[in-house]
Biopython code that builds the backbone (N, CA, C, O; Angstrom):
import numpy as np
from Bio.PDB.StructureBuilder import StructureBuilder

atoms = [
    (1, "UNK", "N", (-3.984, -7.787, 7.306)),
    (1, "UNK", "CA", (-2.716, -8.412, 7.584)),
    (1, "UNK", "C", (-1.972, -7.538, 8.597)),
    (1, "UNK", "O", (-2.266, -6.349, 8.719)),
    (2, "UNK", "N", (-0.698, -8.309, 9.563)),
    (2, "UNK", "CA", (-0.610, -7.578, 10.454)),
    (2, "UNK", "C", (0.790, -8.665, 11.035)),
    (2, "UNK", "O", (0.818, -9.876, 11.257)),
    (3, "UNK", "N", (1.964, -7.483, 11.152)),
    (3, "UNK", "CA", (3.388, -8.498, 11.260)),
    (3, "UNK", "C", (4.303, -7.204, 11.686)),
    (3, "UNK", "O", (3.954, -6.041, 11.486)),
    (4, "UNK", "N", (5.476, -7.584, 12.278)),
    (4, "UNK", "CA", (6.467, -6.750, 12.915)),
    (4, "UNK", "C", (7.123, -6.468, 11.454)),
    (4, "UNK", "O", (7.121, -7.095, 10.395)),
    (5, "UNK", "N", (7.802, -4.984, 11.975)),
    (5, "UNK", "CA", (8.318, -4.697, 10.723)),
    (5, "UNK", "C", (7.294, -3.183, 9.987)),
    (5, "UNK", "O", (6.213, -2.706, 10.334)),
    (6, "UNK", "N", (8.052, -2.893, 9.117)),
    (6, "UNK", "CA", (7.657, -1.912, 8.626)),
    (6, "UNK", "C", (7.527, -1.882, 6.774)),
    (6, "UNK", "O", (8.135, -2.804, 6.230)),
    (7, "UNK", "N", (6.957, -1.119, 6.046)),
    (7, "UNK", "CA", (6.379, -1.851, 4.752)),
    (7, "UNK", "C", (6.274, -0.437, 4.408)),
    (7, "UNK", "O", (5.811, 0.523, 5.023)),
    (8, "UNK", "N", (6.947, -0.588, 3.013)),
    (8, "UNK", "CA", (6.869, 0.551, 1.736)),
    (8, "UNK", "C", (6.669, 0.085, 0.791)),
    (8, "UNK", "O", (7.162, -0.942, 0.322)),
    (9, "UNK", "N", (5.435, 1.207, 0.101)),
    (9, "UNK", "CA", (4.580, 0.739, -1.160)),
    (9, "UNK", "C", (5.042, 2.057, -2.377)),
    (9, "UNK", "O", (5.046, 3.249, -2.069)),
    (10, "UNK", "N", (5.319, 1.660, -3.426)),
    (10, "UNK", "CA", (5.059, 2.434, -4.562)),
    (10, "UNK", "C", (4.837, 1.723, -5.734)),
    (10, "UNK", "O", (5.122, 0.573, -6.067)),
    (11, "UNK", "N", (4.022, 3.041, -6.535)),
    (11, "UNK", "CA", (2.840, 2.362, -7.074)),
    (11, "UNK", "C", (3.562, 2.262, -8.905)),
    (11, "UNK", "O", (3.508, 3.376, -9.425)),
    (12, "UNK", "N", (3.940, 1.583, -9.493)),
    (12, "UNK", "CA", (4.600, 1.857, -10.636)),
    (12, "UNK", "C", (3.828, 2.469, -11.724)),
    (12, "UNK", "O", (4.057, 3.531, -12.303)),
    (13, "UNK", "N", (2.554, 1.344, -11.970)),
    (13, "UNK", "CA", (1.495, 1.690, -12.657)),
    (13, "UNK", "C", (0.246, 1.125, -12.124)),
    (13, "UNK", "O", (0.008, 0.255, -11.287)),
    (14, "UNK", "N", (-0.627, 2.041, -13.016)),
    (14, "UNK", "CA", (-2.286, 2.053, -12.231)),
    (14, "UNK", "C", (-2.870, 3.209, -10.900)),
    (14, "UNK", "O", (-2.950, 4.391, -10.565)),
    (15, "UNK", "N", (-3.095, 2.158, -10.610)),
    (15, "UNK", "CA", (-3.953, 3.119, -8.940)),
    (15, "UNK", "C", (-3.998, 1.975, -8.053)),
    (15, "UNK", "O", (-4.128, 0.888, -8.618)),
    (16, "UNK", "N", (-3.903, 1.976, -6.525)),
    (16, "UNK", "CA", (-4.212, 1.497, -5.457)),
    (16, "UNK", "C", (-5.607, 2.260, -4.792)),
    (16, "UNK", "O", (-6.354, 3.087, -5.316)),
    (17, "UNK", "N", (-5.646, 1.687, -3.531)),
    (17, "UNK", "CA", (-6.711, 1.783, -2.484)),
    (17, "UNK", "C", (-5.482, 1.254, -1.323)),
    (17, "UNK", "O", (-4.925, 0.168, -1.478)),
    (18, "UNK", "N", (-5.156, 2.160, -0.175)),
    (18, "UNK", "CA", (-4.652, 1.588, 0.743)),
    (18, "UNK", "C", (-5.182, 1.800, 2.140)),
    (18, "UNK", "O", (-5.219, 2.840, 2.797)),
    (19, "UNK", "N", (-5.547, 0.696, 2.419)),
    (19, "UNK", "CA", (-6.102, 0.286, 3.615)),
    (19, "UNK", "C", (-5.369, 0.036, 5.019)),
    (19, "UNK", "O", (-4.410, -0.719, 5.181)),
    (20, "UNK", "N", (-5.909, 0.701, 5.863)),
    (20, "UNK", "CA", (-4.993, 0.795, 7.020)),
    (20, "UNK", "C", (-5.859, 0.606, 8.590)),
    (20, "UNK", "O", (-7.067, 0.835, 8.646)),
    (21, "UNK", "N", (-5.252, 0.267, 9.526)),
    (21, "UNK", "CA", (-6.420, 0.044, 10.513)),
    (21, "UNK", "C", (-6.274, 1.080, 11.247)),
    (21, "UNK", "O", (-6.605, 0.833, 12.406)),
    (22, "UNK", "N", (-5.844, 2.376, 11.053)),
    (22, "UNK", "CA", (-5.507, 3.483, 12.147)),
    (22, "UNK", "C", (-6.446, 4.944, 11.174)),
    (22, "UNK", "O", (-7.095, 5.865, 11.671)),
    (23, "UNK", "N", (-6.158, 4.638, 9.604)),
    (23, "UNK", "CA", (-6.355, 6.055, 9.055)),
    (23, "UNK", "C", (-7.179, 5.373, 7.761)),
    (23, "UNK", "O", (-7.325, 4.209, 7.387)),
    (24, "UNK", "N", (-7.681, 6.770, 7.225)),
    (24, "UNK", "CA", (-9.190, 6.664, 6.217)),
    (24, "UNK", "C", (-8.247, 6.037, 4.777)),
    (24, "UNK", "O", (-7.089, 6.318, 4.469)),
    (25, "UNK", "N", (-9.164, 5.165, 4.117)),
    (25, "UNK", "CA", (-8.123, 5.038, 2.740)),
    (25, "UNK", "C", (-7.734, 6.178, 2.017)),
    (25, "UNK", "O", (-8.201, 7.309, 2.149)),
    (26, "UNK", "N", (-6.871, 5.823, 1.261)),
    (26, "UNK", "CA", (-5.870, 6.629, 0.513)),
    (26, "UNK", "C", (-6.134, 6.121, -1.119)),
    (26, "UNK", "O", (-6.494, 4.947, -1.204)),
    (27, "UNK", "N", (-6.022, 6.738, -2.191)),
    (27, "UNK", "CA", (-5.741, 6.088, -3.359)),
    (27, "UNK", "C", (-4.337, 6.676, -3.818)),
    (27, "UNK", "O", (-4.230, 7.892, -3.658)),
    (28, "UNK", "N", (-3.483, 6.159, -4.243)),
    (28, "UNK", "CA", (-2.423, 6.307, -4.219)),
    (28, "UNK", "C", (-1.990, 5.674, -5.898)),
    (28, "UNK", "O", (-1.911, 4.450, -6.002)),
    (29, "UNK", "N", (-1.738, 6.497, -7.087)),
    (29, "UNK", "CA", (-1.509, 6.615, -8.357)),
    (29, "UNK", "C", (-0.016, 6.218, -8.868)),
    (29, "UNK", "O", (0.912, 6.038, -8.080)),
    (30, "UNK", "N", (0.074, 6.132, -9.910)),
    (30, "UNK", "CA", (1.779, 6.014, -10.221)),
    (30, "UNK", "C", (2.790, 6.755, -10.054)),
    (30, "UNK", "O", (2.854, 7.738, -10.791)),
    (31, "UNK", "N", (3.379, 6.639, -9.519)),
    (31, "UNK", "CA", (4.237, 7.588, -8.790)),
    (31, "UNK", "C", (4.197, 8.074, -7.466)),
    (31, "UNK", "O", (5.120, 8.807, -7.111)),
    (32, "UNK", "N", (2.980, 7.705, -6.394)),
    (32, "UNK", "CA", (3.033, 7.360, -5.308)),
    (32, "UNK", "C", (3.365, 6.676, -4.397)),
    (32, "UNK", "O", (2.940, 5.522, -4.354)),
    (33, "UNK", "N", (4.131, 7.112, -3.493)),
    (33, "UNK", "CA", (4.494, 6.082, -2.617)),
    (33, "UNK", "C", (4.143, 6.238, -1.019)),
    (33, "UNK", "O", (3.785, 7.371, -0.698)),
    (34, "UNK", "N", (4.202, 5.189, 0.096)),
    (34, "UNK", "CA", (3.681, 5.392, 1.061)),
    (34, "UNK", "C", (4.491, 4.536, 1.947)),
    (34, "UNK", "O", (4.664, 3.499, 1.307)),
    (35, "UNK", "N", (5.296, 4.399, 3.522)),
    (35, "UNK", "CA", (5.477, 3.795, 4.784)),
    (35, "UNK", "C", (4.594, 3.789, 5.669)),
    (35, "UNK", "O", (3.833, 4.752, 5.756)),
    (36, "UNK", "N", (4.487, 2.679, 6.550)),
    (36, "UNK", "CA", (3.485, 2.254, 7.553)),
    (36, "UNK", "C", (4.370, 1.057, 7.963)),
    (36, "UNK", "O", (5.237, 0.340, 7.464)),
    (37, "UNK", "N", (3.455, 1.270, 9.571)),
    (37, "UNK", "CA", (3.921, 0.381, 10.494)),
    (37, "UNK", "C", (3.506, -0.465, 10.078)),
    (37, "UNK", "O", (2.332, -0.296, 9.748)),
    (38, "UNK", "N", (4.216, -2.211, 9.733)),
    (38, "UNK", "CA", (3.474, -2.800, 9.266)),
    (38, "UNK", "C", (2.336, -3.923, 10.515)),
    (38, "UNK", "O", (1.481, -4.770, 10.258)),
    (39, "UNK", "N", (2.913, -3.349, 11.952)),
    (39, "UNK", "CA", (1.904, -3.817, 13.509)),
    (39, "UNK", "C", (0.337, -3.205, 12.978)),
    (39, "UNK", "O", (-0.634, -3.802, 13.442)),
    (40, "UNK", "N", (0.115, -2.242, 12.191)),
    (40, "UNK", "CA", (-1.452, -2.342, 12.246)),
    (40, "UNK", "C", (-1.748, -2.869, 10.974)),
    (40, "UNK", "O", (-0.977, -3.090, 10.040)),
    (41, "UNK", "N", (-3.034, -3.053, 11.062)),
    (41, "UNK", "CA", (-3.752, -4.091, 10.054)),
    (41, "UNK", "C", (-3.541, -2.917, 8.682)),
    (41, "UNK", "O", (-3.475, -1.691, 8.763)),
    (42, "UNK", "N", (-3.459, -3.897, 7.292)),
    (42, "UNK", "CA", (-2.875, -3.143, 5.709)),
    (42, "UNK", "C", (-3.213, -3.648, 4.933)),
    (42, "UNK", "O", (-3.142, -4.864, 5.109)),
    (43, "UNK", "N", (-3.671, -3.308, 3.871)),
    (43, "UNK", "CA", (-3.816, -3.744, 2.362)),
    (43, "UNK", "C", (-4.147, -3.019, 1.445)),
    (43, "UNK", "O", (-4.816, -1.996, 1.588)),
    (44, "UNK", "N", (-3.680, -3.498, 0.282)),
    (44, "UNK", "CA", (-4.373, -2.754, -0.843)),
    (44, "UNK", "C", (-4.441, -3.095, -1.624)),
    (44, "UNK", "O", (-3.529, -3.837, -1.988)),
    (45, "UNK", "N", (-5.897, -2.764, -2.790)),
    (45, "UNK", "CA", (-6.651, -2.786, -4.065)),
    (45, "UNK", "C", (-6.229, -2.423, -5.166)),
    (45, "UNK", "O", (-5.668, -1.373, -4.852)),
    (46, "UNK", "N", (-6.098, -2.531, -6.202)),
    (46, "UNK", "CA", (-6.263, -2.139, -6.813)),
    (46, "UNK", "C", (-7.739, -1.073, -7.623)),
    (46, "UNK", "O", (-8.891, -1.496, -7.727)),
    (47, "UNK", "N", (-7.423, -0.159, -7.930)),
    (47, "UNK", "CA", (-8.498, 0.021, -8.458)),
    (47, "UNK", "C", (-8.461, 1.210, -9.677)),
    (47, "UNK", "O", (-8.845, 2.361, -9.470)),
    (48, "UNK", "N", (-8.144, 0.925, -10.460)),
    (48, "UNK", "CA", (-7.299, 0.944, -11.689)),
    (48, "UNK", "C", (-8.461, -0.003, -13.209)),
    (48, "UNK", "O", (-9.193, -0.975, -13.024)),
    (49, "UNK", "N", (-8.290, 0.530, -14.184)),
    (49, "UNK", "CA", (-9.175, -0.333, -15.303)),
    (49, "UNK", "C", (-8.227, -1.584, -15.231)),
    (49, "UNK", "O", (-8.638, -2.639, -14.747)),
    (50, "UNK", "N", (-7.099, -1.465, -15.663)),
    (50, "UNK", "CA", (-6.270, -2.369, -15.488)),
    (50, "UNK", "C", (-5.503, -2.799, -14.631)),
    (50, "UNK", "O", (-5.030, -1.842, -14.019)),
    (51, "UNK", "N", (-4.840, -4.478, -13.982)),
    (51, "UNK", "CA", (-4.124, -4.595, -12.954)),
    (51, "UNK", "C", (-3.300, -3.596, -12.350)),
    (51, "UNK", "O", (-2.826, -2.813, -13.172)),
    (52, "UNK", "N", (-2.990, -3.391, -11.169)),
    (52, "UNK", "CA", (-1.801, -1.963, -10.866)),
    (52, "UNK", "C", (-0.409, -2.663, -10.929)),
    (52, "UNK", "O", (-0.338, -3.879, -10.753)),
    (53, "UNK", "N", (0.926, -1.754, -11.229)),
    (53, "UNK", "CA", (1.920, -2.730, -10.391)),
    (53, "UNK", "C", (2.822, -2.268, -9.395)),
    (53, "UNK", "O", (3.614, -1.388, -9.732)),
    (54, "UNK", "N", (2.849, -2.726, -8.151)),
    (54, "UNK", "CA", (3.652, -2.072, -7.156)),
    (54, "UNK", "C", (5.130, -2.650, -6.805)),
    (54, "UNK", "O", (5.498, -3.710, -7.311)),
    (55, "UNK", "N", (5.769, -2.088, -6.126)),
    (55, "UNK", "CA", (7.098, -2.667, -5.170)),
    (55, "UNK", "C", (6.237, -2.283, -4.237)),
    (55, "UNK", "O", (5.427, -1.364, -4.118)),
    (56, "UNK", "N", (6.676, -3.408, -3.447)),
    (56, "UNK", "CA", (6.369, -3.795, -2.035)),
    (56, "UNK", "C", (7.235, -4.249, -0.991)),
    (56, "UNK", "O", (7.424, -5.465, -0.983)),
    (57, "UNK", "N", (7.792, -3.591, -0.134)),
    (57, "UNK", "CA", (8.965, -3.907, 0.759)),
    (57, "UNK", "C", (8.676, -3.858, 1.749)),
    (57, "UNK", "O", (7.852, -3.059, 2.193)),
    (58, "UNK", "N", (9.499, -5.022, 2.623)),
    (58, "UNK", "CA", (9.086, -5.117, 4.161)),
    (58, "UNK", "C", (10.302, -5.677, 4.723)),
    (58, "UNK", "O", (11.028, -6.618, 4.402)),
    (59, "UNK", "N", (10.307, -4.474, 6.033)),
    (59, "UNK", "CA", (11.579, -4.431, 6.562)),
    (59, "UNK", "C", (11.103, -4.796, 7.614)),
    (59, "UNK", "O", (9.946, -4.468, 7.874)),
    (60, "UNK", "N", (12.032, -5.765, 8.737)),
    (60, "UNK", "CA", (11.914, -6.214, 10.170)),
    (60, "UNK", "C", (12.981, -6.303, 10.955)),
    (60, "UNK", "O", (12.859, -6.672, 12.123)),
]
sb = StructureBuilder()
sb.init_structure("model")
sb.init_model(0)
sb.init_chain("A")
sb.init_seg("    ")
for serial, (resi, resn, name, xyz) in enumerate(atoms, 1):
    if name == "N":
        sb.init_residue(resn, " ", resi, " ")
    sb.init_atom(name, np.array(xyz, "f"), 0.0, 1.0, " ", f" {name:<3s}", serial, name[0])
structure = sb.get_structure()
């Protein structure tokens, strides 16, 4: 995915995988958080036994 604007992730519970089109993934735990441009390509996994839950914000 890939949009003007900029995007902050933190992770409440679980674990992520964050995917980025510039840099190597990241796993990113509860209590992690992360900004990115949201112009390059982004996503993320879960990967956690159980669902993760994040805030997800996107500013433009």
């Amino acid at each position: 995915m890939r949009h003007d604007g900029e995007e902050f992730l933190y992770v409440h519970t679980g674990a992520v995988r964050l995917l980025t089109g510039f840099y190597e993934p990241i796993e990113t735990r509860r209590g992690d958080s992360a900004c990115l441009d949201a112009s390059m390509g982004h996503n993320v996994v879960s990967v956690s036994e159980d669902d993760a839950t994040i805030l997800w914000v996107t500013s433009l």
